[in-house]
C-alpha positions in Angstrom: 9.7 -10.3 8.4 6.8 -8.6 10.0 5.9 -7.5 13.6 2.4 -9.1 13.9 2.4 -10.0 17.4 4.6 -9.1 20.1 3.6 -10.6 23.3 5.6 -10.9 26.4 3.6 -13.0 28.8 5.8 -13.0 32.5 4.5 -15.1 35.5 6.9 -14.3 38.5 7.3 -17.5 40.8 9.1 -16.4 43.7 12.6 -16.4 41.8 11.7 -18.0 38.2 10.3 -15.6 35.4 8.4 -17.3 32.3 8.8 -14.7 29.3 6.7 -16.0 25.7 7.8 -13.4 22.8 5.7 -14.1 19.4 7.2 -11.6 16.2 5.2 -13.3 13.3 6.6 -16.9 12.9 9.2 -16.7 15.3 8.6 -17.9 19.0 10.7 -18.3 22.0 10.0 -19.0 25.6 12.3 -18.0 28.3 12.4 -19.6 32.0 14.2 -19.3 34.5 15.6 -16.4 37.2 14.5 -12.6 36.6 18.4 -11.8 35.7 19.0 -14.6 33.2 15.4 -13.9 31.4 15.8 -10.5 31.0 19.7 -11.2 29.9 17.8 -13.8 27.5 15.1 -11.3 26.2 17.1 -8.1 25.7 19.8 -10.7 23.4 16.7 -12.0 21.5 15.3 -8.9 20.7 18.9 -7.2 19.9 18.7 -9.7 17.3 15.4 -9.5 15.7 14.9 -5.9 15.7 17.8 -5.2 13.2 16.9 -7.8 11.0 13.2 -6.4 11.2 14.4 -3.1 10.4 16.2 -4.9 7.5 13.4 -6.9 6.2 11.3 -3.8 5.9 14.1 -1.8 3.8 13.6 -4.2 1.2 9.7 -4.8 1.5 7.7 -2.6 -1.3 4.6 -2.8 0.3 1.7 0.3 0.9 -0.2 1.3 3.6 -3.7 3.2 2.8 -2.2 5.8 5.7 1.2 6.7 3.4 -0.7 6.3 0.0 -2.8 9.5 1.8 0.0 11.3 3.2 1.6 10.8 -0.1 -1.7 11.8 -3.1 -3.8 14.0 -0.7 -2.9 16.7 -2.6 -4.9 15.1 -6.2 -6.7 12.5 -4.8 -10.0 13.2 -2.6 -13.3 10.9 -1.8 -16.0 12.9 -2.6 -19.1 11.1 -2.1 -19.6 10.7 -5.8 -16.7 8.9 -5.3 -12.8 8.5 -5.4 -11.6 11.4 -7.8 -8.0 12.7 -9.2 -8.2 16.4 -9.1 -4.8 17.4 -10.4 -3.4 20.6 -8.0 -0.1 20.0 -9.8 -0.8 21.8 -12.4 -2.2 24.9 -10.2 1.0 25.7 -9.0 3.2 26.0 -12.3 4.2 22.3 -12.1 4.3 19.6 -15.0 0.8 18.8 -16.2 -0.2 15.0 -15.3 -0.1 12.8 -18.6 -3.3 10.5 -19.2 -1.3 7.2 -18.0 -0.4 9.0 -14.8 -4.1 10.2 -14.5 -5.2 6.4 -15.1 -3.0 5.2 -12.6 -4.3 7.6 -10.0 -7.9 7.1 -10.1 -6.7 3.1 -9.5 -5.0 4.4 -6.5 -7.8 6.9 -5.5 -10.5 3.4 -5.8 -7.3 1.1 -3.3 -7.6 4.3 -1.4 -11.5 4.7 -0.8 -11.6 0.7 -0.7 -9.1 0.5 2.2 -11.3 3.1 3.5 -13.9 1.1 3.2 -16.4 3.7 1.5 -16.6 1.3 -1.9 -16.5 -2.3 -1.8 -14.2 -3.0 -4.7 -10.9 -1.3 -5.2 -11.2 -2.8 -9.3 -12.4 -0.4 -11.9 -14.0 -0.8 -15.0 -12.8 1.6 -18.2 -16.7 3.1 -18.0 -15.8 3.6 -14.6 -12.3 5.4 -14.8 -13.7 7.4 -17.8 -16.8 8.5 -15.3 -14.1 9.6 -13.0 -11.9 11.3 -14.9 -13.5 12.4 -17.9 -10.7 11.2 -20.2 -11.9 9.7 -23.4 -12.5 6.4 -23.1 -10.1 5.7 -26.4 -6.8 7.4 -24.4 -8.2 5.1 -21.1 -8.1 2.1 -22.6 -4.5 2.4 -24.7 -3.2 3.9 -21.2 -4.4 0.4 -19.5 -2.6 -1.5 -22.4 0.4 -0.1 -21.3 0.3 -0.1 -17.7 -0.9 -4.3 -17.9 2.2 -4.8 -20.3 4.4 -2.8 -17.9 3.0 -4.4 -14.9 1.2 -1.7 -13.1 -1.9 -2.4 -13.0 -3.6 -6.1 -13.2 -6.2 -7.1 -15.4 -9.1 -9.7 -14.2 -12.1 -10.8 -16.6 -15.1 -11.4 -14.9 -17.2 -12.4 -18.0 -16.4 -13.0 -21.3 -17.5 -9.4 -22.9 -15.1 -6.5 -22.4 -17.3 -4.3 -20.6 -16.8 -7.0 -17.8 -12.8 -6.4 -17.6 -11.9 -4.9 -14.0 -8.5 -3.3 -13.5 -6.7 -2.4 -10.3 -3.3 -0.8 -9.5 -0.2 -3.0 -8.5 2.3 -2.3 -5.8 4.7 -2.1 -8.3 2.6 0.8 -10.7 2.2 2.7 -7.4 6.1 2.1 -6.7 6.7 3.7 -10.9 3.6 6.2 -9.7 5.3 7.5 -6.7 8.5 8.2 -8.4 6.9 9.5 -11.8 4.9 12.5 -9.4 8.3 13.2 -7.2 10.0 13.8 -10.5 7.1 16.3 -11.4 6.4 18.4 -8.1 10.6 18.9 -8.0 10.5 20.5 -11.1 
């Protein structure tokens, strides 16, 4: 469950208080005298509020602002575009493996897409190659694997091959996230 809307409308009539609360699906309506509104409102949202805290323990889901916080340190927009510039390996840490280096520039294009400086957060194998300057042989087996493991999508556009756009999934940024902790604790 998601907060989407919160709204707490109150008219005061002399002694009876109308209270409409709105979290995402969920809508109640409370009427009556200030004391037994409030009493009303304060139970409701005692309620909900746990289980929204639950809801979001469980949720895998990514917000442009933590995907920064998290890759600012290898991922920058330049205005050639998004880029992985790899600082790991500046500082005596483990040296990013082509797959991991794939995976990032997909997250670097969701990044400057969310950002709205490019229009598509998809990337062609021309296109991550450009980036990254991997060859385009390594790019394309890395893909392979990440599509079989389910970390980044595949969509045809066209029949040719050229025309085959990729983009990262929430679940190759959750295997991402944990395959860069593992290397900046070393």
């Amino acid at each position: 469950m998601t907060e989407n809307n919160n709204n707490l409308n109150s008219k005061n009539n002399s002694t009876n208080v109308n209270v409409s609360i709105t979290i995402g699906d969920i809508k109640v309506q409370y009427n009556g005298s200030a004391e037994s509104v409030m009493v009303s409102v304060i139970n409701f949202l005692s309620k909900q509020i746990p289980t929204i805290a639950l809801a979001k323990k469980i949720s895998l889901n990514y917000a442009v602002t933590e995907l920064i916080e998290t890759y600012s340190n290898i991922i920058k927009i330049t205005p050639e575009g998004p880029k992985v510039i790899p600082e790991l390996e500046e500082h005596g840490k483990k040296k990013l493996s082509d797959k991991e280096i794939v995976a990032l520039q997909l997250i670097a294009s969701k990044i400057a897409k969310d950002l709205s400086t490019i229009t598509n957060d998809g990337m062609k194998v021309s296109e991550i190659q450009s980036a990254t300057a991997l060859n385009p042989k390594s790019i394309s087996s890395r893909l392979s694997e990440l599509v079989k493991a389910g970390y980044v999508s595949r969509n045809n556009t066209k029949d040719d091959l050229e025309s085959v756009i990729y983009r990262i999934t929430t679940h190759g940024i959750y295997w991402l996230n944990t395959m860069i902790a593992k290397k900046a604790a070393l």
